[in-house]
Residue frames relative to the residue before (quaternion, step in Angstrom):
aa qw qx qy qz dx dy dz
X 1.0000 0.0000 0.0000 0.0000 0.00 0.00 0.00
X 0.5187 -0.6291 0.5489 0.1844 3.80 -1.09 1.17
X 0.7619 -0.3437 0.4107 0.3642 3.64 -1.14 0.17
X 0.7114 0.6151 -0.1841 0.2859 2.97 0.36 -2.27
X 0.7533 0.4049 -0.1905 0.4819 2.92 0.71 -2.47
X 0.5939 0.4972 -0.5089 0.3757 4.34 0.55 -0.87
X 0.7260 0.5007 -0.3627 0.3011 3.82 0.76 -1.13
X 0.4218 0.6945 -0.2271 0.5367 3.42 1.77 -0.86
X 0.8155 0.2541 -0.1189 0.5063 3.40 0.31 -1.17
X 0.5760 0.3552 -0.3642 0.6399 4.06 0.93 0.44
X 0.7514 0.1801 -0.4350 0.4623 3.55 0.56 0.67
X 0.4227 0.4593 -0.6276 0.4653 3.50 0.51 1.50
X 0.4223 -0.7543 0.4334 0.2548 3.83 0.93 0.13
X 0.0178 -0.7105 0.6745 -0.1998 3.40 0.85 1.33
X 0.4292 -0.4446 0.7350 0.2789 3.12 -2.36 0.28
X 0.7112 -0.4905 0.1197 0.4891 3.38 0.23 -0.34
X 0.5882 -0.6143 0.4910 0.1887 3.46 -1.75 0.05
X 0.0185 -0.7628 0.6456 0.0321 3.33 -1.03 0.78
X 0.1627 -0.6735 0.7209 -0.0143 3.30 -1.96 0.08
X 0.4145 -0.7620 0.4784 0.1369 2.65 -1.46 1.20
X 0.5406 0.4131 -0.3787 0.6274 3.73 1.40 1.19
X 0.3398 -0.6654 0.6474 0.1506 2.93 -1.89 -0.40
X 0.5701 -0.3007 -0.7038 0.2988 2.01 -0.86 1.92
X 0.6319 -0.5889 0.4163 0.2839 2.82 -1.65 -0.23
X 0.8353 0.2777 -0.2732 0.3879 2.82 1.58 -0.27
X 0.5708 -0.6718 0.3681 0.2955 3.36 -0.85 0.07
X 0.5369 -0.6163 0.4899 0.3033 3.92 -1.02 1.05
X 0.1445 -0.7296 0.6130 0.2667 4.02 -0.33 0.78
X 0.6631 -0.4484 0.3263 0.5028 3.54 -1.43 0.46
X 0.7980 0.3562 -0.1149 0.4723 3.55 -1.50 0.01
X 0.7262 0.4288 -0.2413 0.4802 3.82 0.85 0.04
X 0.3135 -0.7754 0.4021 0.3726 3.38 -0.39 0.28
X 0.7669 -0.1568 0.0268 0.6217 3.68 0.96 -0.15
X 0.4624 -0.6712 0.5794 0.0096 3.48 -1.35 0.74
X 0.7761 0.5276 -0.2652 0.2214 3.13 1.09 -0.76
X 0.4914 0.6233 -0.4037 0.4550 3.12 1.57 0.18
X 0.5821 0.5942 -0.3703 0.4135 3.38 1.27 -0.73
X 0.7281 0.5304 -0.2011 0.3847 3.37 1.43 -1.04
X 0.4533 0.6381 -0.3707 0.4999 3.42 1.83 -0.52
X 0.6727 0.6048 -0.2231 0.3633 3.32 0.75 -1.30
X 0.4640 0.7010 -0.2157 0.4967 3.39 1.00 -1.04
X 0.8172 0.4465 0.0206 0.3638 2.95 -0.26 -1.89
X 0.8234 -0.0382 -0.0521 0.5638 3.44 0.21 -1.20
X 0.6125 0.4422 -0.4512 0.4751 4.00 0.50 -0.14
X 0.7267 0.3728 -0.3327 0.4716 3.53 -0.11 -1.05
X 0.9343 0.1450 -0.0888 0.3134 3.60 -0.08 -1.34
X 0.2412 -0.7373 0.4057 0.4833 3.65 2.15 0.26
X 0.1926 0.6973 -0.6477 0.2390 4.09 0.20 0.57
X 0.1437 -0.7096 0.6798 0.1166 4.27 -0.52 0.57
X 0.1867 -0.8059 0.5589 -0.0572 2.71 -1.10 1.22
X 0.3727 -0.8037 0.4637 0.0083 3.59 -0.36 1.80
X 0.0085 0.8275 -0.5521 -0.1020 4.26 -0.30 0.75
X 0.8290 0.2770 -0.0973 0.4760 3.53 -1.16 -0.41
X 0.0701 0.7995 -0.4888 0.3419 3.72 0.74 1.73
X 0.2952 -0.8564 0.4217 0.0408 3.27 -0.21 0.88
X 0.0109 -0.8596 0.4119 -0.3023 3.52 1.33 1.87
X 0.4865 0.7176 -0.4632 0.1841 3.28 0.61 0.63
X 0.6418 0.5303 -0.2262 0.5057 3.05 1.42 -1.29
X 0.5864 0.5884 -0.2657 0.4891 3.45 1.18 -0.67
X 0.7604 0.3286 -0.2483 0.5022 3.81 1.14 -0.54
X 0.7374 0.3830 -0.4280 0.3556 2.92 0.75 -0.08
X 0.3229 0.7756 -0.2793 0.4650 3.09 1.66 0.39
X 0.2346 -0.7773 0.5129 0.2788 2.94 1.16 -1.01
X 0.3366 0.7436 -0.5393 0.2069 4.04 1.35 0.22
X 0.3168 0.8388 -0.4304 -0.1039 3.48 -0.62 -0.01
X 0.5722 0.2324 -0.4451 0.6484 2.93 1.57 1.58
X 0.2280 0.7511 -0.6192 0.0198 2.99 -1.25 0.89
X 0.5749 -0.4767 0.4560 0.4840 4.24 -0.90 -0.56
X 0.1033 -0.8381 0.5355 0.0141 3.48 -0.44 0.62
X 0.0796 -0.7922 0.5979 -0.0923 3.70 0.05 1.02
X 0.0148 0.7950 -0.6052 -0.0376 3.67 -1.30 0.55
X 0.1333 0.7604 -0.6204 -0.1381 3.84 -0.54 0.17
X 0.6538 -0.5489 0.4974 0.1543 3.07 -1.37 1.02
X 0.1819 -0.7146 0.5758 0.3531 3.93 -0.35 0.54
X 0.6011 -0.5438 0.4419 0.3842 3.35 -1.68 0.33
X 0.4115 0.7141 -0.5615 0.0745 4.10 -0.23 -0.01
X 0.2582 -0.8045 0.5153 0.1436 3.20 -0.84 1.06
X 0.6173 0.5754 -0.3417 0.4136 3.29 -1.19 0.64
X 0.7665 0.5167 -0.2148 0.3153 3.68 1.07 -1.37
X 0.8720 -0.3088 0.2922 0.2426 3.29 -0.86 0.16
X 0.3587 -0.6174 0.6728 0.1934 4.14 0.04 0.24
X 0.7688 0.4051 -0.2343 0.4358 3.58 -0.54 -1.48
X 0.8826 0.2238 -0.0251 0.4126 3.57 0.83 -1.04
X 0.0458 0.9561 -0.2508 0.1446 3.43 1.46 0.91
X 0.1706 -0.7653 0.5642 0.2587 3.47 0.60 0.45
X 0.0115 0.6878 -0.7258 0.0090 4.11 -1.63 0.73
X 0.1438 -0.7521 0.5844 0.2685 3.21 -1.20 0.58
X 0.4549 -0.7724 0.4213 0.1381 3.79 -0.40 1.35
X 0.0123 -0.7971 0.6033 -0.0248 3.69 -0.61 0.17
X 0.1737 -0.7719 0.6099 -0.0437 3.56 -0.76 1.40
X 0.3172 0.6975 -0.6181 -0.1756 3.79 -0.03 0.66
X 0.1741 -0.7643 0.5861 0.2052 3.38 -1.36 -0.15
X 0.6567 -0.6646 0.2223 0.2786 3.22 0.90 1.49
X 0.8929 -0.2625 0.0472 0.3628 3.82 -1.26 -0.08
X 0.4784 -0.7315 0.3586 0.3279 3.57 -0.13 0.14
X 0.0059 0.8253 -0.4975 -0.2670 3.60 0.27 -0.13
């Protein structure tokens, strides 16, 4: 992801963003990386958390593209912030 599109996307007032890679963002030509600019964005400037390496397949090919999204944080002590293991949870309610 480019500057532009992270600053774009942190003025629709998400809680926070995720992807199904790492990083999220993207190196602009002629730069050596962007993605700090985008971290910044995201969680310093606009506190927006920001979720990587999401596991959205079954969910695209699904075609889901609403659903409740719920995370809890495991309990490990000691670890990292930056590097936080969560166990995510997509439901999207009855089936019809």
């Amino acid at each position: 992801m480019g500057v532009a599109a992270a600053e774009w996307l942190a003025k629709q007032d998400p809680l926070l963003v995720g992807s199904d890679n790492w990083p999220g963002s993207r190196a602009q030509p002629g730069q050596r990386t962007s993605a700090c600019r985008c971290t910044r964005s995201f969680l310093a400037v606009n506190g927006i958390h920001i979720l990587e390496n999401l596991k959205l397949d079954e969910l695209a090919a699904k075609r889901v593209y609403e659903f409740a999204f719920t995370m809890q944080p495991l309990k490990i002590y000691g670890a990292s912030a930056r590097r936080w293991p969560c166990s995510p949870f997509a439901d999207r309610g009855p089936e019809d």
